[in-house]
Backbone bond lengths (Angstrom), bond angles and torsions (degrees), N, CA, C in turn:
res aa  C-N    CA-C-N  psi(-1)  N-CA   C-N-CA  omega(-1)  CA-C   N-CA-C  phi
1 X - - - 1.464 - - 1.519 109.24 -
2 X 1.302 127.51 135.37 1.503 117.31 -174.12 1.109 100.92 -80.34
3 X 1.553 112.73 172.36 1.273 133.72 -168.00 1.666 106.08 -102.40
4 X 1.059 96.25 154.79 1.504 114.58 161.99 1.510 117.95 -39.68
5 X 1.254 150.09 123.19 1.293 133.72 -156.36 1.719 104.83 -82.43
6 X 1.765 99.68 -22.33 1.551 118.93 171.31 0.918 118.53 -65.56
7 X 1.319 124.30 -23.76 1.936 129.74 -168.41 1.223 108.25 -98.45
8 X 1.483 116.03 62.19 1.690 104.17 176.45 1.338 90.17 -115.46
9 X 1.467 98.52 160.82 1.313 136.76 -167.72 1.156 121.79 -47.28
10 X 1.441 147.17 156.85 1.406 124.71 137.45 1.717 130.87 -78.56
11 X 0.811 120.71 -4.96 1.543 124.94 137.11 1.821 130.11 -54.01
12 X 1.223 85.99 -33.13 1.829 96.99 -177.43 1.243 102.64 -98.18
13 X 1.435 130.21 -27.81 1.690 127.99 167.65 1.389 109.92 -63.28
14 X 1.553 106.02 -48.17 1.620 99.17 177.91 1.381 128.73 -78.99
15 X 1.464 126.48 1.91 1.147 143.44 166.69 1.475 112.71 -87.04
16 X 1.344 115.78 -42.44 1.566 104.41 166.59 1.188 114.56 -51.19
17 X 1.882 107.25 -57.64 1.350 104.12 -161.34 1.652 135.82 -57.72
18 X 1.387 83.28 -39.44 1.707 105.73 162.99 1.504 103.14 -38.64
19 X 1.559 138.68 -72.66 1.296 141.18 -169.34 1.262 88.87 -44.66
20 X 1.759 125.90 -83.64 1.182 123.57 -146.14 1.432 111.71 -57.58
21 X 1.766 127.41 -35.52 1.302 127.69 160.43 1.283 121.95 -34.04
22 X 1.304 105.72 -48.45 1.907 108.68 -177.13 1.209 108.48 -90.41
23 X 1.081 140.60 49.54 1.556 140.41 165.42 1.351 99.46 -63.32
24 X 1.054 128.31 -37.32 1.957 112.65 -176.04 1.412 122.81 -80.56
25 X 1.627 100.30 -3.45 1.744 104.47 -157.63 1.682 106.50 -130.52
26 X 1.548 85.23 139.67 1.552 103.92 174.50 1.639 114.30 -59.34
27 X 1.321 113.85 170.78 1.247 120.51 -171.47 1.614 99.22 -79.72
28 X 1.221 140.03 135.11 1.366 140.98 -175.98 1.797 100.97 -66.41
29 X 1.136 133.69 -46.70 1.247 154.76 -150.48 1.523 100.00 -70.39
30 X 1.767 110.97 -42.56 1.497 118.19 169.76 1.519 125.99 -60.59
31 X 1.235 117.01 14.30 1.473 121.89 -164.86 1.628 120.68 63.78
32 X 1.728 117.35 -145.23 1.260 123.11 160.60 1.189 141.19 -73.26
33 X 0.831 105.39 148.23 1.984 95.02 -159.62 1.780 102.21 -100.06
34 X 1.185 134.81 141.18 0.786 142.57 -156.33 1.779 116.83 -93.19
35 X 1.546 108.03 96.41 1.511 90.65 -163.29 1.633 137.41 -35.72
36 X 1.067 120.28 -42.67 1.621 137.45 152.96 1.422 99.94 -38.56
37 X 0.890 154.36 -109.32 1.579 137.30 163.64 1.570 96.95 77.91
38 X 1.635 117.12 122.32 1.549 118.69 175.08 1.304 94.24 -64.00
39 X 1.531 117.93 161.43 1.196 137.12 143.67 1.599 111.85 -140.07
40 X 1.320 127.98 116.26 0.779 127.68 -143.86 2.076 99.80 -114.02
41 X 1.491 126.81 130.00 1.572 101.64 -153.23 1.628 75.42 -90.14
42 X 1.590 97.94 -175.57 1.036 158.73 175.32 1.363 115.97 -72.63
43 X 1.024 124.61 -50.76 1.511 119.43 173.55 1.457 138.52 -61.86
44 X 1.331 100.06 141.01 1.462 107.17 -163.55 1.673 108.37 75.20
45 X 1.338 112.65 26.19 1.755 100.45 165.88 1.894 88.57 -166.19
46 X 1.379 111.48 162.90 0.761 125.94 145.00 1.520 140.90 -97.26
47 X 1.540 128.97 131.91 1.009 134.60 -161.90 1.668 113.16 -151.79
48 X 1.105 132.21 144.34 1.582 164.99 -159.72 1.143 147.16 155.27
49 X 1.003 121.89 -174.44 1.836 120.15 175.42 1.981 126.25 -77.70
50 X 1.480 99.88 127.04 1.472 74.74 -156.76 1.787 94.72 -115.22
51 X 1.190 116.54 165.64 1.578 107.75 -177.62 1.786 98.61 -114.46
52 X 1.220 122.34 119.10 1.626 156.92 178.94 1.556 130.59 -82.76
53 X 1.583 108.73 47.94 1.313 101.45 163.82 1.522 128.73 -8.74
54 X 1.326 117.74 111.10 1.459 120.21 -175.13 1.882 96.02 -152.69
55 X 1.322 99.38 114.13 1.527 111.08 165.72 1.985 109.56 58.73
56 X 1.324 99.23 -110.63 1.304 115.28 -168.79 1.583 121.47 -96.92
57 X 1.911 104.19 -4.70 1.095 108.41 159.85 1.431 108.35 -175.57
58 X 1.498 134.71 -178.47 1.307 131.86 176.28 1.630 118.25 -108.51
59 X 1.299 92.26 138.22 1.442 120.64 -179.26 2.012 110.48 -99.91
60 X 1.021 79.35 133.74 1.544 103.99 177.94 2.022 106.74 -75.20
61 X 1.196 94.50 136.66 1.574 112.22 -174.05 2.008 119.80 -148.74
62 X 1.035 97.59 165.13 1.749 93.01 179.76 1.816 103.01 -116.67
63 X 1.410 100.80 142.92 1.247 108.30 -172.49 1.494 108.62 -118.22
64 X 1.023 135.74 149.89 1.915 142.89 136.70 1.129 127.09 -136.97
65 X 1.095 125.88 140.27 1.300 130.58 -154.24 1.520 100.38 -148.38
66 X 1.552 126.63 166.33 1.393 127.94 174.59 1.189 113.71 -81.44
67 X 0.906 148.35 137.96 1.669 145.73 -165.97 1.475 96.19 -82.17
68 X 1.801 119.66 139.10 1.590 93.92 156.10 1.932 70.20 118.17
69 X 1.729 81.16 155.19 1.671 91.81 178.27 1.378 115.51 -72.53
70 X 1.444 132.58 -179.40 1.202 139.41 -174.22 1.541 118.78 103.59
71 X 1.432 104.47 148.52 1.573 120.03 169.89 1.437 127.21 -71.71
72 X 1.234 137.09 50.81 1.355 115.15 -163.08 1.742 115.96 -76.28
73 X 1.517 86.51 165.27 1.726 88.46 -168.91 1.994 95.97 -66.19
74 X 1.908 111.58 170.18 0.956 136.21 -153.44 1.928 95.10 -95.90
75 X 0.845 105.65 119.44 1.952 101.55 155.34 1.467 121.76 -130.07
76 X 1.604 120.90 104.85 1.186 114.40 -164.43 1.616 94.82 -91.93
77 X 1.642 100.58 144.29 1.623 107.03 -166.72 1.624 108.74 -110.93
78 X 1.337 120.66 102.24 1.632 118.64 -175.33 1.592 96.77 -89.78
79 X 1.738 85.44 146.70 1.458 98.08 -168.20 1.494 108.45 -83.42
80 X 1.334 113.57 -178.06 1.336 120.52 166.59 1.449 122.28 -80.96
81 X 1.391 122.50 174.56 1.495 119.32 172.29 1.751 109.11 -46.32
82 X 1.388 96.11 -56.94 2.040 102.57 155.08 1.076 107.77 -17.49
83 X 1.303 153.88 -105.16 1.367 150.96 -144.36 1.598 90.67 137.79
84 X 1.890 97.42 -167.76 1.441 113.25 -164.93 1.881 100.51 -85.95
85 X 1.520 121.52 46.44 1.270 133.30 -176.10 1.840 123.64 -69.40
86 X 1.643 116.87 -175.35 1.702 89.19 -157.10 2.112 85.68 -81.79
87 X 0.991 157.83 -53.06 1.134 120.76 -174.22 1.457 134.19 -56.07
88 X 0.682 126.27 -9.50 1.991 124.52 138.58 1.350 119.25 -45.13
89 X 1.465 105.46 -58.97 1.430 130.56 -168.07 2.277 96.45 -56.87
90 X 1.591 87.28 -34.53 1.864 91.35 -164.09 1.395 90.12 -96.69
91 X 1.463 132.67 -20.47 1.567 104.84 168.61 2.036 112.77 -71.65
92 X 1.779 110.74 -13.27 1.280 83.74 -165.48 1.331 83.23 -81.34
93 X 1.161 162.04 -42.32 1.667 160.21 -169.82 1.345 97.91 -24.95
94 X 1.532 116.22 -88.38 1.507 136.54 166.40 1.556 114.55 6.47
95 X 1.811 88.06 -79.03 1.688 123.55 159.73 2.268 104.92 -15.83
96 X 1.386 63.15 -76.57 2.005 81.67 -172.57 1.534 112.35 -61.03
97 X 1.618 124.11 -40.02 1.163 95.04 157.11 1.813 149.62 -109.87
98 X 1.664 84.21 46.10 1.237 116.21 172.83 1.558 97.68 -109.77
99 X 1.275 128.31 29.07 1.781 144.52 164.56 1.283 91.04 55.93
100 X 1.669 135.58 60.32 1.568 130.68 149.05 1.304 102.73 -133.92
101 X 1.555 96.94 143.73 1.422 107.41 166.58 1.453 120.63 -81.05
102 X 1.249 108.89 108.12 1.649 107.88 -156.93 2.326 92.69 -108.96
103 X 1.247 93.74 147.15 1.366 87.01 -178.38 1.651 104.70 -153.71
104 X 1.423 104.94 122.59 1.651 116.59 175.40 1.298 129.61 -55.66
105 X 0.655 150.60 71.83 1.682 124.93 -173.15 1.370 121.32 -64.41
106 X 1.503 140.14 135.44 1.240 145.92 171.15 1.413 105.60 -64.18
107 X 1.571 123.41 90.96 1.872 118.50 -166.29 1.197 116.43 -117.75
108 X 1.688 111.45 24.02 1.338 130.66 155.86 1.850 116.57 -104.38
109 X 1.188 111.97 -27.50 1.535 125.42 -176.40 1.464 115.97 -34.28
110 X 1.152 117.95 -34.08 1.752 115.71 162.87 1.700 114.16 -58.57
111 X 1.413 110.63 -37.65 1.305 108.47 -144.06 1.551 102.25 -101.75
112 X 1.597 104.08 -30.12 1.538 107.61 169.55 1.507 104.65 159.13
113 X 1.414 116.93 175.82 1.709 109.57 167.08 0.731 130.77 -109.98
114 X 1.231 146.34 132.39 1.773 162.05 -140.42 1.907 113.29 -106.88
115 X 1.048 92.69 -21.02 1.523 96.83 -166.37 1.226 93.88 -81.56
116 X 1.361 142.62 -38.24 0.975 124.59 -171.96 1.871 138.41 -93.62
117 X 1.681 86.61 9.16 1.495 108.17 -170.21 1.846 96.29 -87.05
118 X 1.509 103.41 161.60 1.848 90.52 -172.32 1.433 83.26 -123.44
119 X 1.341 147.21 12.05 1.078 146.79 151.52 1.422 137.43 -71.77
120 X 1.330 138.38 119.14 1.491 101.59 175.71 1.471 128.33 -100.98
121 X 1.574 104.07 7.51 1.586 120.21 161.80 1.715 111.12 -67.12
122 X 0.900 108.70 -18.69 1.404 106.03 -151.31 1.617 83.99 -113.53
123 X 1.183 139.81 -31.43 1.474 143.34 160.86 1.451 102.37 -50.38
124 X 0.676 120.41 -50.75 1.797 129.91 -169.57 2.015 100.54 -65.93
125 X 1.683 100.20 -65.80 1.490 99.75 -175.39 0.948 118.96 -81.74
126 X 1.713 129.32 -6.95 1.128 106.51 166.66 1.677 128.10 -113.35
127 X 1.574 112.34 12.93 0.990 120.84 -173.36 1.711 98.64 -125.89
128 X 1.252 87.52 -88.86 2.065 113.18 -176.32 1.095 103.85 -19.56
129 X 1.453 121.86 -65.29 1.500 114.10 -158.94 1.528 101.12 -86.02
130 X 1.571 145.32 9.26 1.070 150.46 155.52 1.776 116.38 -57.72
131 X 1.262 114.13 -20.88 1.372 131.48 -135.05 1.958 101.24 -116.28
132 X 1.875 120.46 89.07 0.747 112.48 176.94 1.599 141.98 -68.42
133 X 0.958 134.66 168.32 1.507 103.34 -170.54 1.614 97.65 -103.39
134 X 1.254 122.24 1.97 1.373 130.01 167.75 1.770 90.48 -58.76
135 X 0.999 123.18 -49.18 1.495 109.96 -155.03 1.777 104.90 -100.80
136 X 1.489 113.48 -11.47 1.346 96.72 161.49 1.389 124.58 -86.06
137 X 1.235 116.50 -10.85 1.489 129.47 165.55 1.475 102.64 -56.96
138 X 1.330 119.26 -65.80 1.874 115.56 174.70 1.370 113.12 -61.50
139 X 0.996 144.35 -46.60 1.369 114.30 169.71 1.295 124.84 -79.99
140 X 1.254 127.76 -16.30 1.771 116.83 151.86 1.796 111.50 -55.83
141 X 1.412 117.22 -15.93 1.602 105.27 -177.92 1.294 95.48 -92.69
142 X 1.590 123.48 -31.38 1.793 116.47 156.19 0.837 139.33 -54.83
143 X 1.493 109.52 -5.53 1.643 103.17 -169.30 1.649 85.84 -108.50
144 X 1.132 118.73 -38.18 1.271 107.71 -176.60 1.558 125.07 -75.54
145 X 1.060 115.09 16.34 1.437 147.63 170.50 1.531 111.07 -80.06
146 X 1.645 69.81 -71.04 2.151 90.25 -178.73 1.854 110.87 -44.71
147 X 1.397 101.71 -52.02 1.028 112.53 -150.30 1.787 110.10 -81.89
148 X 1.955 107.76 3.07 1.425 93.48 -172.02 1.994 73.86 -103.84
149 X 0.991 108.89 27.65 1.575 93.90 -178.11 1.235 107.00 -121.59
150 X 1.598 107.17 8.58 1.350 104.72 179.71 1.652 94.91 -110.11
151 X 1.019 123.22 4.45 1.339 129.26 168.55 1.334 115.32 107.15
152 X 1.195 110.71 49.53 1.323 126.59 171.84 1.301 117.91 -121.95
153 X 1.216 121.50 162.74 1.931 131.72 -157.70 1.456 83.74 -112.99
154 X 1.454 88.74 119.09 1.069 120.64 173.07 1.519 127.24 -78.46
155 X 1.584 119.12 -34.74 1.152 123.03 145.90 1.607 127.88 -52.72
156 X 0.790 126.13 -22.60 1.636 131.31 -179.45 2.022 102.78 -103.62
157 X 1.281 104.95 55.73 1.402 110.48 -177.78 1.732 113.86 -78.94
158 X 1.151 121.93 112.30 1.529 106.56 -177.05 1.917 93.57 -124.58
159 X 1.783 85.87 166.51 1.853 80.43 170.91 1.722 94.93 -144.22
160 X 1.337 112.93 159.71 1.422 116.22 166.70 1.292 105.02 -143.44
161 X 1.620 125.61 160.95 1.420 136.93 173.51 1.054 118.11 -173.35
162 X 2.079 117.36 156.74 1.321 108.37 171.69 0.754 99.79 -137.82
163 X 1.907 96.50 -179.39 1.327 113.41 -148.71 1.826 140.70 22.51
164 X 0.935 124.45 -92.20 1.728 113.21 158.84 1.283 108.01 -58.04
165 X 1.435 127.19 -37.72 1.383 117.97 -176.61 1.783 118.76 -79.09
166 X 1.244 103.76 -28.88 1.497 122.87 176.65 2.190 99.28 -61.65
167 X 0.995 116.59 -30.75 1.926 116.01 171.09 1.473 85.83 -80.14
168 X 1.285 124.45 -55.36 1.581 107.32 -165.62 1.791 121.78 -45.10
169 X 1.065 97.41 -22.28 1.446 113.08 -161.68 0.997 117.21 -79.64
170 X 1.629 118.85 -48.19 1.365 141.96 147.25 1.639 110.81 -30.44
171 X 1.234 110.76 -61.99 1.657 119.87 -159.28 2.130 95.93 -62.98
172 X 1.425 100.45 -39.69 1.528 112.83 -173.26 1.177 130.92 -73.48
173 X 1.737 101.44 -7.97 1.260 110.29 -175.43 1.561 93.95 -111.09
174 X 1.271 133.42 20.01 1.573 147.72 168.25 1.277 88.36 -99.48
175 X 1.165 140.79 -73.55 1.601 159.74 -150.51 1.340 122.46 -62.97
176 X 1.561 101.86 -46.00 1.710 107.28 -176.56 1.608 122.03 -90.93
177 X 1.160 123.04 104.74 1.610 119.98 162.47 1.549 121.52 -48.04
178 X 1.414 114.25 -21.82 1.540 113.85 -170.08 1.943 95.80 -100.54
179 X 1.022 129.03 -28.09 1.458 124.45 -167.59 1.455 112.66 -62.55
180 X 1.416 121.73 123.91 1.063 128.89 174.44 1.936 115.36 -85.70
181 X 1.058 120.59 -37.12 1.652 122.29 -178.70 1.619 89.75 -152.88
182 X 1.892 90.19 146.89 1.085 103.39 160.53 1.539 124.87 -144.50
183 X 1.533 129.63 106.82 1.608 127.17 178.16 1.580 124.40 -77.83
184 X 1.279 136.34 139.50 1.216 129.61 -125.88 1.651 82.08 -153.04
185 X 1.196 122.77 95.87 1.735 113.02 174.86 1.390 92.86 -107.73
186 X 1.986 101.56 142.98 1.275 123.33 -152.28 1.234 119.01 -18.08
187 X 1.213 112.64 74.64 1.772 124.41 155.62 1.645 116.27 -78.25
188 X 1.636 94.72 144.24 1.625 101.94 -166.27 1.556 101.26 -68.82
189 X 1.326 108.14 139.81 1.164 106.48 -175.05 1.870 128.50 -109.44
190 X 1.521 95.57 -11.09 1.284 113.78 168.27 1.657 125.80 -141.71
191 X 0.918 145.29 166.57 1.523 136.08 -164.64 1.655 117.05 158.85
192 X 1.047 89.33 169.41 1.953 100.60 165.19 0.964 125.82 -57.28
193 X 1.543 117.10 125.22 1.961 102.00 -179.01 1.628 84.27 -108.45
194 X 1.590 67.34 174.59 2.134 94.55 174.74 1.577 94.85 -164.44
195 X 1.221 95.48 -161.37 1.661 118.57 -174.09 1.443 106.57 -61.94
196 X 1.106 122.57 -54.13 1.688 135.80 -168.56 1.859 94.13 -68.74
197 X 1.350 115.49 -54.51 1.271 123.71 -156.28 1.572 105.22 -109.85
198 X 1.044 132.92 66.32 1.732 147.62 179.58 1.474 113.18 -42.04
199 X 1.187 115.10 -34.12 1.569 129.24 -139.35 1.439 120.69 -171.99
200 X 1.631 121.43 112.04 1.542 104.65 166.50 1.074 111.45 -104.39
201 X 1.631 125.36 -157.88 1.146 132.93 -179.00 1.625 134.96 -61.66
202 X 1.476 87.32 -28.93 2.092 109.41 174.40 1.987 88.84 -65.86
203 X 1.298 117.90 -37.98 1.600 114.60 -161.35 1.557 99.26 -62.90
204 X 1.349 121.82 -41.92 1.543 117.58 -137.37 1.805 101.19 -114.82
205 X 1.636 98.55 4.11 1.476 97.63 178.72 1.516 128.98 -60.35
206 X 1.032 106.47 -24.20 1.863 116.47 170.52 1.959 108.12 -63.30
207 X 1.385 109.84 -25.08 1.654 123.41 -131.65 1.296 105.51 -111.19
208 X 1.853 120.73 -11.43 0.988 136.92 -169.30 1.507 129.19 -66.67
209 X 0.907 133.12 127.63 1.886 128.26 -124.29 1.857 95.33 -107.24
210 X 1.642 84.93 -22.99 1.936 91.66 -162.20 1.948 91.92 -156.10
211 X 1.357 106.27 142.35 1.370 122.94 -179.19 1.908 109.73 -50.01
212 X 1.451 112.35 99.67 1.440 94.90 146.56 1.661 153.37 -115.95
213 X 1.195 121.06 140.63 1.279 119.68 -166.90 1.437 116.50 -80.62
214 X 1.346 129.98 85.00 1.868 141.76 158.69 1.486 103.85 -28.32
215 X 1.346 121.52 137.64 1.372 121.79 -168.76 1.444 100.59 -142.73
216 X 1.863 129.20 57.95 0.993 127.96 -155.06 1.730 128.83 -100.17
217 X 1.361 153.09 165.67 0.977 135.00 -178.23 1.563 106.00 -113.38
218 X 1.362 88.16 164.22 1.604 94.14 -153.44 1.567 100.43 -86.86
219 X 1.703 115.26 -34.61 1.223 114.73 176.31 1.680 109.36 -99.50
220 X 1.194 132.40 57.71 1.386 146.74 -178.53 1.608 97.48 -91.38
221 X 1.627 104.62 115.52 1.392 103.60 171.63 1.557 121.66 -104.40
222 X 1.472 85.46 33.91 1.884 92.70 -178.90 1.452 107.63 -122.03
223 X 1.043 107.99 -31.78 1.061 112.76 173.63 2.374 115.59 -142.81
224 X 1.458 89.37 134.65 1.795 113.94 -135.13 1.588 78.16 -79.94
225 X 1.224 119.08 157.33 1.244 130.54 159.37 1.505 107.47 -63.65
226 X 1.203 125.63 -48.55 1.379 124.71 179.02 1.434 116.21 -62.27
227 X 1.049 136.95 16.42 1.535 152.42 148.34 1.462 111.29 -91.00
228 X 1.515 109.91 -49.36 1.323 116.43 -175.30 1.584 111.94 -63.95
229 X 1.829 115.19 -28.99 1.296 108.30 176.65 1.699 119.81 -94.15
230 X 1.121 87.40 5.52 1.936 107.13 -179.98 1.907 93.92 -82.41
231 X 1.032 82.53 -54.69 1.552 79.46 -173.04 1.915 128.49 -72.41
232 X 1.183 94.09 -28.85 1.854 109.94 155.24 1.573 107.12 -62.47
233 X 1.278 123.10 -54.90 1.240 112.46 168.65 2.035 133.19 -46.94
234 X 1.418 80.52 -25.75 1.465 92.75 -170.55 1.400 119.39 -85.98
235 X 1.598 92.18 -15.17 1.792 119.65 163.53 1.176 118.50 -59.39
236 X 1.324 96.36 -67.47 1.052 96.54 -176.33 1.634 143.52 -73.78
237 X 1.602 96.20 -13.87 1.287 117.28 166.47 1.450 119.40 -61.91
238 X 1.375 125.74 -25.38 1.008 145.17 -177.26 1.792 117.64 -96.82
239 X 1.216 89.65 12.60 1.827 105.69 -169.73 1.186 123.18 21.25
240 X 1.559 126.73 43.69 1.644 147.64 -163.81 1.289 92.71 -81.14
241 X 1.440 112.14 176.80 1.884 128.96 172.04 1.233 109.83 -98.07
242 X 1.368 131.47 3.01 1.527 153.61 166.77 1.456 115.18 -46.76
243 X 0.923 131.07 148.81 1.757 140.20 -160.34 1.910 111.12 -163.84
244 X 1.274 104.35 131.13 1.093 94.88 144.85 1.874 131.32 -147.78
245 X 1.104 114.30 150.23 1.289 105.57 -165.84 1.648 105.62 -107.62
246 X 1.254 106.01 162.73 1.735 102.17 161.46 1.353 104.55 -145.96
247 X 1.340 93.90 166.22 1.405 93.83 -161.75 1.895 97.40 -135.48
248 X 1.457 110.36 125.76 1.421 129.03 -166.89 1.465 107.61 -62.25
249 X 1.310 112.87 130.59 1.350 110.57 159.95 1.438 105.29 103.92
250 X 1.445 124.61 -17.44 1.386 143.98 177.87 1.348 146.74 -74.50
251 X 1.111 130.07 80.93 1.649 123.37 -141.97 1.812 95.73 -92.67
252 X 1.239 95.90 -179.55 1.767 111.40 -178.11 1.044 118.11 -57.02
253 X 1.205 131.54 109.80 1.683 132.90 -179.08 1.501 111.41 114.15
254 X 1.780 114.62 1.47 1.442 104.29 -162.86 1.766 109.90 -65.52
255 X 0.999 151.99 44.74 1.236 169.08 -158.02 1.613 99.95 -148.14
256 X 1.150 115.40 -31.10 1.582 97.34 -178.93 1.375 136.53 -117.01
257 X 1.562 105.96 112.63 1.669 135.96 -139.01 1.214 99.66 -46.73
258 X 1.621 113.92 -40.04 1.690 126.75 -164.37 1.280 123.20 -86.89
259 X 1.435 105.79 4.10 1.378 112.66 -173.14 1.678 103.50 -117.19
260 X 1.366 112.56 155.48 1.620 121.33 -175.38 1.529 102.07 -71.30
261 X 1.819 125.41 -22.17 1.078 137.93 142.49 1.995 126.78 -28.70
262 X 0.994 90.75 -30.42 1.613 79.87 -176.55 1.929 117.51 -91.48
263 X 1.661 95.84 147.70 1.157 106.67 -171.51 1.424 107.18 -113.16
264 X 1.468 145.74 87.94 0.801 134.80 176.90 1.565 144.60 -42.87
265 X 1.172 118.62 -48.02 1.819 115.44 147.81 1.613 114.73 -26.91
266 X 1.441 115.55 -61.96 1.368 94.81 -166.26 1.707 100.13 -110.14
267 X 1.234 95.36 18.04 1.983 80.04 160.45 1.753 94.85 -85.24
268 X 1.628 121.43 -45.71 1.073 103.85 174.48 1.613 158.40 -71.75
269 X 1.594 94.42 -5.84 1.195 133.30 173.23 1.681 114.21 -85.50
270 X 1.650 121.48 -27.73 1.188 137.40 145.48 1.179 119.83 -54.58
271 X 0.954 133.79 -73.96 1.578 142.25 164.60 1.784 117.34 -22.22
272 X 1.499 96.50 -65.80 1.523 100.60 163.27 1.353 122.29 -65.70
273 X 1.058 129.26 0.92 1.678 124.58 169.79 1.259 109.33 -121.62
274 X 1.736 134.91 8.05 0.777 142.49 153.36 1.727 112.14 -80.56
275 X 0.981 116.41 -51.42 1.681 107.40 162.97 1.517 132.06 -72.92
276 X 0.979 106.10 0.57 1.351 138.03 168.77 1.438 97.47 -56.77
277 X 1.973 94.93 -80.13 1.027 119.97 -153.34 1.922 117.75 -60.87
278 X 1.818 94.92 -18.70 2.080 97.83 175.17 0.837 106.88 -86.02
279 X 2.142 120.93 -35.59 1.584 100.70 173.03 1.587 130.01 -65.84
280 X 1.383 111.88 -21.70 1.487 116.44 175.84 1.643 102.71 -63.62
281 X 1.176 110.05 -23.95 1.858 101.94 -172.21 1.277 94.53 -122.60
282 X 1.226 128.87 68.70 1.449 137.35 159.85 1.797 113.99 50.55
283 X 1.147 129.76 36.16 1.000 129.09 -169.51 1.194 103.51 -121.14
284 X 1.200 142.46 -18.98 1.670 147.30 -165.00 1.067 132.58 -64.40
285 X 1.330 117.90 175.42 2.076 102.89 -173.02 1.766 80.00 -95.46
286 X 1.100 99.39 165.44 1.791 126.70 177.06 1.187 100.66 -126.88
287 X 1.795 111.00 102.96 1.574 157.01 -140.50 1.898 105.59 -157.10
C-alpha cells in the first residue's frame, strides 16, 4: 500500500538532503576534478533541484529549462556510475541552453548516496549493484511524467546517459512507448544477469521501441570493441534506426570534462551528433 508522501523516513530525508546539499560538488568516488572542468552558467534558463513523484514516494532530481514561455522538447539525463553529481547537474544546463528541458533523476536514492563515498568499490557494493532495473525503468517513466508537467512536450521525449546510464538507455528505449530518440554514451552492453539485472543491451536489440545512437570509444578498457561489434550486428539484424559510432583514440568516459579521461574532439563531436541525432527523430528544438 503506498505511503503517505509525508511519512518518509529519516534515512530517506537524509539522503535527499545530502543530494540537494551537494549541488556544487563532484562525486568524491570520481577522484580529482579537473580544474578546466565545464561549468556551464545559468543564464537565460532556469535550473535547480526538483522533487519527482515516482510510485510510493518522491525522489529528488536536477532540472534546467529555458527561462521564458514555451514547450520545449523533453531530455531525460541518466547519471553516471557517480550518482546524480555536478557534471550531470552541468550536462542538464548545456541541455537547457541548447532550448531542452533536460531533467536528472536521483536513480540511486532508495538504495543510498554515492557522492559521498571516496571509493569506487564500495560505490558499486554498496549501492549500484543494489539498484534494480525494474525500478529504474519506473522512475525514468516518472520523470518523464514530471517533466511534461513542468512544461515540457511530451511528444518530443528523448533520453541520454553514461556509462551506467548509457545501458540504461538502451534497456529504455525497449521499455518506453512514448520515447522518441535515444543516445547511449559508452554503456555496457553485455554482462551477467541476475534478478536485479534481467537483460542487457545485446538482449533487447531486436525490441527497441525508438532509434538509439551508441557513442562508444575505441580505446575503452571496460568495455571491448568486440561487444561493441556484437551489438551493431544485433542492430542491424533487427533492421532498427539504431546506430552506433566510435570514435578512435577515445577511452571510457571521454565525455567527461572533469576527468583526466576526457577527450575533447569527440566529446564535442559527440554532443553534436547527439542533437543531431533527436532532431532527426522528432525530438529537436524548433529554431
Amino acid at each position: 500500500m503506498p505511503r503517505d508522501s509525508a511519512a518518509v523516513t529519516r534515512r530517506e530525508f537524509l539522503v535527499t538532503s545530502a543530494v540537494a546539499a551537494g549541488v556544487a560538488g563532484y562525486s568524491l568516488a570520481a577522484g580529482p576534478v579537473l580544474a578546466n572542468a565545464i561549468t556551464t552558467p545559468t543564464t537565460g534558463i532556469v535550473a535547480g533541484m526538483a522533487a519527482i513523484p515516482a510510485g510510493d514516494r518522491t525522489i529528488p532530481g536536477y532540472r534546467a529549462k529555458p527561462a521564458g514561455a514555451g514547450t520545449p522538447p523533453i531530455v531525460i539525463v541518466v547519471q553516471e556510475i557517480f550518482g546524480l553529481h555536478e557534471y550531470i547537474r552541468d550536462v542538464c544546463r548545456r541541455l537547457a541552453q541548447a532550448g531542452y528541458l533536460a531533467v536528472a533523476p536521483d536513480l540511486y536514492v532508495r538504495q543510498g548516496d554515492v557522492t559521498q563515498m571516496s571509493d569506487v568499490a564500495e560505490v558499486i557494493r554498496s549501492v549500484v549493484a543494489k539498484v534494480p532495473d525494474a525500478q529504474v525503468m519506473s522512475d525514468l517513466d516518472a520523470t518523464a511524467v514530471w517533466a511534461a508537467s513542468d512544461g515540457g512536450d511530451a511528444s518530443k521525449l528523448a533520453i541520454t546517459g553514461f556509462c551506467w546510464g548509457g545501458r540504461a538507455v538502451w534497456l529504455y528505449a525497449a521499455h518506453s512507448a512514448n520515447l522518441r530518440a535515444g543516445v547511449a554514451w559508452y554503456g555496457r552492453l553485455v554482462g551477467d544477469k541476475s534478478d536485479l539485472l534481467p537483460s542487457y543491451p545485446i538482449d533487447v536489440a531486436s525490441k527497441l521501441r525508438a532509434p538509439v545512437l551508441g557513442l562508444y570509444g575505441a580505446e575503452d578498457s571496460g568495455i571491448p570493441l568486440e561487444s561493441v561489434e556484437r551489438m551493431r550486428a544485433a542492430i542491424a539484424a533487427a533492421r532498427g534506426a539504431s546506430r552506433i559510432d566510435i570514435f578512435a583514440g577515445a577511452p571510457h568516459g571521454f565525455h567527461a570534462d572533469y576527468r583526466p579521461s576526457y577527450k575533447p574532439d569527440a566529446a564535442d563531436e559527440g554532443w553534436a551528433r547527439m542533437l543531431a541525432w533527436f532532431k532527426a527523430n522528432g525530438a529537436g528544438v524548433a529554431r
